[in-house]
N, C-alpha and C positions, 0 to 999 in steps of 0.2 A: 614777766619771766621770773621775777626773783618773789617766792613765797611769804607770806607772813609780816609784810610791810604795813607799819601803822599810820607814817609818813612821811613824805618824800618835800624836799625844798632845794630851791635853786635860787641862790645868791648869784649878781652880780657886781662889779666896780662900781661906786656911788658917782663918782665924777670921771673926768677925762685922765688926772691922775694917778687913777688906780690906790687910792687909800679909802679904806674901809668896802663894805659890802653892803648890798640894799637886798630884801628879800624879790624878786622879779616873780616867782612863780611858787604853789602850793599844792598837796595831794595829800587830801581830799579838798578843794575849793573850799571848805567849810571850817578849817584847819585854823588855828588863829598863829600866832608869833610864839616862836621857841627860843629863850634865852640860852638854853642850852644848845640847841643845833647852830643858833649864830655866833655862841662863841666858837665851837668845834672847826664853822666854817671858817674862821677869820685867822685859827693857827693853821690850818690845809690851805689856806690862799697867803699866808705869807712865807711859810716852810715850801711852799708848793710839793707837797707831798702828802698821801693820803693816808688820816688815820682812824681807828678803828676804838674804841670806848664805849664801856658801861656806864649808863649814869640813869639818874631818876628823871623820869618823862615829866616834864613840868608842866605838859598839858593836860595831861591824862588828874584826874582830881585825887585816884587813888597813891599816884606817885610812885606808880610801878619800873622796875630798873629794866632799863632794854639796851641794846646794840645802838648805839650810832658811828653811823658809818659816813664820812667826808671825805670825797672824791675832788679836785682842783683837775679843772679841763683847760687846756692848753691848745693852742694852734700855731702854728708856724712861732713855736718860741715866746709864745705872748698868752698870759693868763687870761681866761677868759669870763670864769668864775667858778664855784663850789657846788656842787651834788651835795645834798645829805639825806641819809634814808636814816628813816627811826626802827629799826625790825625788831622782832622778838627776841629773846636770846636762845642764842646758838653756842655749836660747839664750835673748836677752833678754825676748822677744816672747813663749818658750812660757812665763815664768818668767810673765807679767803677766797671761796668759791663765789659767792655774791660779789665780793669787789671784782672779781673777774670780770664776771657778767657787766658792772658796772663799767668798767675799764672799757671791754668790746663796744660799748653804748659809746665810751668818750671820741672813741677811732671813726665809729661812724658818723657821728655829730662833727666830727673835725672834717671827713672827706664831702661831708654836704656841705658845710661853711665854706670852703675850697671850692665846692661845685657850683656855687650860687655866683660866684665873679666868674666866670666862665661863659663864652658864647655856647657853652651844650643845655643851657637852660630851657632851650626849646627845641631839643634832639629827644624829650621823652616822649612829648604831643607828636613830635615830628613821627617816631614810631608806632605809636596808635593810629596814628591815621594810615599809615604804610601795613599795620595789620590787622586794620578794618578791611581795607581795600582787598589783601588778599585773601580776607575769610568769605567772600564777597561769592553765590556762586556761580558768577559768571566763567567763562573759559577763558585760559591762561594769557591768552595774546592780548587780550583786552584787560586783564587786570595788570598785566606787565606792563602796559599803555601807560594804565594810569597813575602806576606806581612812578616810572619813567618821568611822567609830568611833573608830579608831587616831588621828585627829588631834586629834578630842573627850577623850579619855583623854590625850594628850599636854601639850593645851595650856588643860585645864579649861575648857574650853566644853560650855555647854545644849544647843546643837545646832549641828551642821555640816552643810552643802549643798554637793554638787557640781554645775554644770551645764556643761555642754558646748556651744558655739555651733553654731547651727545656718542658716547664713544669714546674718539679720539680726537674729535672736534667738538666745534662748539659751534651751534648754529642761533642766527640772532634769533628774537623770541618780539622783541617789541623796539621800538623810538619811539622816547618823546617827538610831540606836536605832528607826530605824524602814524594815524591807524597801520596806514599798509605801504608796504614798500616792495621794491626788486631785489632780491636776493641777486641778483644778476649786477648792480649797480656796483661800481666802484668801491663807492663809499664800503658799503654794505663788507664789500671784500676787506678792506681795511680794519673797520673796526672789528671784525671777526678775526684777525692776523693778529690786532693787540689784544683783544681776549685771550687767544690761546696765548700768546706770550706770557701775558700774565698768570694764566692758570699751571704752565709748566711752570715757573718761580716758588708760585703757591706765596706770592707776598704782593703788596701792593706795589705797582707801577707807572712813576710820573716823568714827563717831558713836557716841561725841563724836571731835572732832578732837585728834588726837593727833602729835606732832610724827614727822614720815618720813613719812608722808600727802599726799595731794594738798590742794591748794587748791581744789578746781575744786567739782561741784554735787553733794550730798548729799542730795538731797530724798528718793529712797525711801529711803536710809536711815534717815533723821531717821523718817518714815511707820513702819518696823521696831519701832526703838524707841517709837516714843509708840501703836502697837498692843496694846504689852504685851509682845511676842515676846522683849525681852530688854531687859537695861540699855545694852547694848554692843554693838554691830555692825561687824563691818571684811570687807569684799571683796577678795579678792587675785587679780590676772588668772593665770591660766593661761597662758602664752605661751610659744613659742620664737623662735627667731631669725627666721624668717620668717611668723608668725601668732600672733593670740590664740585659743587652743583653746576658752578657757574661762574659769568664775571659781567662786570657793571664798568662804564666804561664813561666817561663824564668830559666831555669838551667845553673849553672856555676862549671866549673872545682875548678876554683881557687874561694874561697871567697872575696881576697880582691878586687875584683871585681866592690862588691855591696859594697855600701855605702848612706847613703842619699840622695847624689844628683842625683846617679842612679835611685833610687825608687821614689822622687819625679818629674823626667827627664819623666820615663816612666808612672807616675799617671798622667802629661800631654798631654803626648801626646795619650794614649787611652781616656782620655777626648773630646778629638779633634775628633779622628778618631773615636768616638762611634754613634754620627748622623748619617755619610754617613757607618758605619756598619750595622747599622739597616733600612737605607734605601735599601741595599743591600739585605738583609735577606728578606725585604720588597717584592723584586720585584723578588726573587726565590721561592715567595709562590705559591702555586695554585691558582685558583680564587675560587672553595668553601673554601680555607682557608681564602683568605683576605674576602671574602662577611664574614664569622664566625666571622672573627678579629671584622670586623667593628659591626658588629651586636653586641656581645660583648659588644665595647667601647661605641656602642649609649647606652646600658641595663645600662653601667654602670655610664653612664654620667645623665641618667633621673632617675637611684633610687638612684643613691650616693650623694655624700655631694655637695653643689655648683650648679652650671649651672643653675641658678634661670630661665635666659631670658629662656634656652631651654626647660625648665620643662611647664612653661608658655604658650611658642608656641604650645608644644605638647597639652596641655591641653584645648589650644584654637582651635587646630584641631580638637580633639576630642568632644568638646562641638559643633562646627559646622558639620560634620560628622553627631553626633547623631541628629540634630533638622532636619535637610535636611531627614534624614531618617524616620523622625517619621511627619514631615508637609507636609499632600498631596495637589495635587493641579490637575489639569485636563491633562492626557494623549493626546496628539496631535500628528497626522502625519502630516506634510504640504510636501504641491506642490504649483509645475506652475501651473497658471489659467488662463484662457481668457473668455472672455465673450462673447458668441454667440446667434443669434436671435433663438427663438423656434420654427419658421416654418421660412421657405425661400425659396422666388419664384420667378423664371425665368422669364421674360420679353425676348421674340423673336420675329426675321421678321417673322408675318406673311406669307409675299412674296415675289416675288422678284421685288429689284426694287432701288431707290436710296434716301439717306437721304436729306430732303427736310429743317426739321427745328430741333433743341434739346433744348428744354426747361428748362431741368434739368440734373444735375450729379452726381456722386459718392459723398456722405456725405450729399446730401439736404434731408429734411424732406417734404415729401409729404403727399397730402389728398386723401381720395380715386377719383377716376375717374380727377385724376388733371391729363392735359395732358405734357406725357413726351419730345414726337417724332413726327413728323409726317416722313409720306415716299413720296416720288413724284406718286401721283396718273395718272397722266397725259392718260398713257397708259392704265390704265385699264379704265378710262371714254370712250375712245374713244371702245375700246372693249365692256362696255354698249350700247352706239348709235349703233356699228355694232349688236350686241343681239336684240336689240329693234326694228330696221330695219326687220331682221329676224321672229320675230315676228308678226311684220304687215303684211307681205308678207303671213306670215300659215295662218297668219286671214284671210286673201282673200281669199287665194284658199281654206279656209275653206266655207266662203261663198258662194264660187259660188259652188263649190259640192254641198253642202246644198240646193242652188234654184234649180240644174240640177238634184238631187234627187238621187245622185249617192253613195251609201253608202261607197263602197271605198274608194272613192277621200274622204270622212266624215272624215272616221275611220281614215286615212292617214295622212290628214291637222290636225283632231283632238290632234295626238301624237308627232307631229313636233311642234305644240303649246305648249303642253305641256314639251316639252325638251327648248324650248326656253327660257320658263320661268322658269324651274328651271337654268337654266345656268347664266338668266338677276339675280334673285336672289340673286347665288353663288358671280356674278360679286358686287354688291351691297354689301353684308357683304364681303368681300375684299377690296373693298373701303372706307367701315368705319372701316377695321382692321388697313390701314396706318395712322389712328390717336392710336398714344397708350399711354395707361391713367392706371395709377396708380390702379390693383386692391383693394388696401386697406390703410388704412394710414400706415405709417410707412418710415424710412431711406432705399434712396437706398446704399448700400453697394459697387457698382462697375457698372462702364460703364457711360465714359465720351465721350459722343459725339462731344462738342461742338466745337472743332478742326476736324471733320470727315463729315464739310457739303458739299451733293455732291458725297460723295466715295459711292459706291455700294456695296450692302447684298446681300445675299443668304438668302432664306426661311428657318427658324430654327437656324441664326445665332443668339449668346446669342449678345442683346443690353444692357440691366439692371441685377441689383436682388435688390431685396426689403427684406427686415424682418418687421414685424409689430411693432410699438411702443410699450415699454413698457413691451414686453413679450422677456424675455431672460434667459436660463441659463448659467451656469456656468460648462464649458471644465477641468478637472484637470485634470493633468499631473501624475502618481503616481509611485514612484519608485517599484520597483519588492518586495525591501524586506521590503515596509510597505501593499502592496495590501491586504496581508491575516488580518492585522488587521482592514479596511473597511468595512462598511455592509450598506446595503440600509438601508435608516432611521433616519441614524446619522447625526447629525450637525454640522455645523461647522461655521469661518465665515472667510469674504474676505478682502482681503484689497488692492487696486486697487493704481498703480502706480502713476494715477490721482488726486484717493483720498483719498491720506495716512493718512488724519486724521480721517477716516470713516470706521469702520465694518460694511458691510455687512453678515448678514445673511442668510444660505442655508441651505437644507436640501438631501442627499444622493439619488436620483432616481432610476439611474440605472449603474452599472457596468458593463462595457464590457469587456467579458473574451479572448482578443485577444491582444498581445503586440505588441509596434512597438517601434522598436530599434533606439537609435540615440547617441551622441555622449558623453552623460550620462549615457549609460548602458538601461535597455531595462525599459519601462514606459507602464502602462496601463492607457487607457481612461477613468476618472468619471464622472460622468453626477449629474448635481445636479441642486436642483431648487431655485433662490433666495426669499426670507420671503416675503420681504418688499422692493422692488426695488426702488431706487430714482429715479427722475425724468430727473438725470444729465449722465444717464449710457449713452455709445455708443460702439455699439458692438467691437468687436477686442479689448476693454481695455483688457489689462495686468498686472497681478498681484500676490499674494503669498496667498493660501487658508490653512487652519489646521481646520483638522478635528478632532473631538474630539472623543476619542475613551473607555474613561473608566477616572480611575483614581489612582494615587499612588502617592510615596511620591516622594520627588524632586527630594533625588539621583538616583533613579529609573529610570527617565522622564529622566535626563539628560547622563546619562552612558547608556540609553537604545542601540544606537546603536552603540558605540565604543564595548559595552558587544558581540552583535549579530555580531560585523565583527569579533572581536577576536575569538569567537567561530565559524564559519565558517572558518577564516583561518588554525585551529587547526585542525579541521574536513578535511582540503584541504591536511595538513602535515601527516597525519596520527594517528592522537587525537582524 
């Protein structure tokens, strides 16, 4: 305890006389003899008084000046012998402070030399063994047995009884040399009369009266003894700092038995063993007892006297409690959200054929008729000239029928021309459909050509999609057990992963009564339309939407769904 010690020695008397000093003991064992701490000691063991001096360490080679400090231990009046410690140097205060420490070391030293003539020398094994026994995890009655036994063997007693309070009684718990008994029996009725006697005193009580005993009333004892039960009867409470547990009850044949040191021996040691008794008693409760216990000790810790901070807390519970319950504020469901275009339109090949040029891709903002694609025409021009060929040829032979006056050959070249030119036509819009051009302004969403110049289409293969600028709503995700609180109409607003410092406003459209499961449990689709769209949206953004659905107070809003799982699981269990 005491810091910076170079070394410590302990002198004794050399003879029976008490003249001169012998050194008896050393710190560090390796320590050799200090002319200087055995003088120090020999003026503190004849002044008997302790003194405090700088002087040079005569052990140390360097000859450095340190504190010696010589302490004379005393006991019952009689010198015992000299402490001396060699420390570092200190200031005045740490130098007074160490001989303190030393001093408290001398009181203890003096009350074990005291303890050691004493029959309590084997009261400290005696309570190891008494709380082994009850760390033991057998059930109570059986280790009260054995404790019972162990204290009857300890302290020559006929018989011992433990009983445990129960209320306003005490009911017996255990006897020595005997497992089980009748609570019905005499006896039994007896020594439970001197327990409680004993436990209303709250002190130890003997018959005969024996000095360290109470004053107070004996009558079932006295009854004990003149039963026959014993010569000698003494009750010791069971108690800790805050209750009496119990009482211990010890009969003897012979009285000179008991004496003092017995009843003060044994108010020790149920002193000791009364915590791990009641933690015992503790953990052979039921749980509606202990949730009772505890309920109980909190009723009586927030109305009884004290526990200022816990009163406080409660009270600051309660004042928040009530304001949370009584300040509303706006009911909210939230979901997933994303943002999608309100119309969306396919872009296809026309026909068939091969990509020629790509103008534009996935995420560019277009105008209307701005061109995207073109497709290689090559083959359908030339399928033109063969049409148009075709066609002058009908014209001929339409003409010459017509000089030859020949109405068949008319009627004939007439409808050959005519399928011609629908076909040159059809070829004509075909050739201006391999340029393709942006039906409307707005973002294409998908279909990046610009690495695919060259590869070959099919007719009706998707190239683009487009959404119109500007016009989008809002996708939300809703879990199954907030949909029934929803209704078209209601509002609510956005907040966009991109732009978390910005509500967006919407409004509830349409509800679609169809779920689709995922790895969140099952979600319906809501459809809503935004107020006021900024200029900076683009479709696919992701983000967290709450819809507002009513109003109530905060504990409400907040306990709303842990309330509705809890009751649903209840409902699952058979509640």
């Amino acid at each position: 305890m005491v810091g910076g010690v170079q070394y410590g020695f302990v002198y004794v008397p050399a003879d029976a006389h008490r003249i001169g000093l012998q050194l008896a003991a050393s710190w560090p064992d390796s320590v050799g003899h200090s002319s200087t701490a055995s003088g120090y000691a020999d003026k503190a063991f004849e002044n008997r008084r302790s003194l405090l001096h700088k002087a040079a360490d005569d052990i140390d080679p360097a000859g450095e000046v340190r504190d010696f400090i010589a302490f004379p231990v005393t006991a019952a009046d009689r010198s015992l012998g000299v402490v001396v410690l060699v420390t570092e140097i200190r200031a005045e205060a740490q130098r007074q402070a160490v001989l303190r420490l030393v001093e408290w070391g001398a009181v203890w030293l003096e009350k074990t030399l005291i303890g050691l003539h004493t029959d309590r020398r084997g009261d400290a094994r005696t309570t190891l063994q008494a709380v082994g026994l009850l760390a033991t995890p057998a059930p109570t009655p059986v280790v009260a047995h054995q404790l019972c036994n162990l204290i009857a063997e300890r302290f020559s007693c006929t018989r011992v009884a433990l009983g445990l309070a129960s209320g306003m009684q005490v009911q017996l718990t255990a006897l020595s040399e005997q497992v089980s008994f009748d609570r019905r029996l005499d006896l039994v009725t007896r020594i439970q009369a001197a327990m409680e006697e004993c436990i209303d005193q709250d002190e130890a009580v003997c018959e005969p009266h024996r000095n360290g005993t109470g004053h107070g009333l004996r009558r079932a004892h006295k009854r004990l003894c003149e039963s026959g039960d014993g010569a000698a009867v003494c009750s010791v409470p069971v108690a800790t700092e805050q209750r009496v547990i119990g009482a211990l009850t010890l009969l003897w044949d012979d009285a000179d038995h008991v004496d003092e040191t017995v009843i003060s021996r044994l108010v020790d040691l149920m002193t000791q063993l009364a915590p791990v008794l009641e933690l015992k008693q503790r953990d052979a409760r039921s749980a509606w007892r202990r949730m009772a216990t505890g309920v109980r000790g909190l009723t009586q810790r927030l109305f009884g006297a004290g526990h200022f901070k816990l009163k406080m807390m409660v009270v600051g519970a309660l004042a928040l409690l009530l304001t949370l319950s009584l300040v509303q504020t706006e009911r909210r469901v939230g979901a997933d959200a994303s943002l999608e275009g309100t119309t969306q339109q396919a872009i296809v090949a026309p026909v068939d054929g091969y990509l020629l040029t790509a103008a534009a891709r996935a995420g560019d903002r277009v105008e209307k008729d701005q061109l995207l694609a073109t497709i290689d025409d090559r083959e359908l021009r030339l399928e033109q000239q063969k049409l148009q060929s075709e066609l002058d040829k009908h014209a001929k032979e339409y003409q010459e029928a017509l000089g030859a006056r020949d109405r068949a050959k008319v009627t004939i070249a007439q409808a050959r021309m005519t399928q011609a030119e629908v076909q040159l036509k059809l070829n004509a819009e075909q050739i201006e459909r391999t340029r393709l051009l942006a039906p409307f302004s707005g973002t294409l969403i998908s279909g990046d050509l610009s690495r695919a110049i060259g590869a070959p289409f099919e007719r009706g293969q998707l190239l683009f999609e487009i959404v119109p600028s500007g016009s989008y709503r809002v996708a939300l995700q809703v879990d199954e057990r907030d949909i029934a609180e929803l209704a078209v109409g209601q509002r609510g607003k956005l907040r966009l992963a991109s732009l978390p410092d910005q509500d967006l406003a919407f409004e509830v459209s349409r509800i679609v009564p169809l779920a689709t499961a995922d790895a969140g449990g099952n979600r319906f689709r809501v459809e809503a339309e935004l107020l006021s769209p900024p200029h900076r949206l683009r479709p696919g953004m992701h983000g967290v939407a709450k819809v507002t659905t009513g109003e109530a107070s905060l504990l409400s809003a907040w306990t709303r769904e842990l309330i509705a799982r809890v009751r649903f699981w209840l409902w699952t269990v058979g509640y």
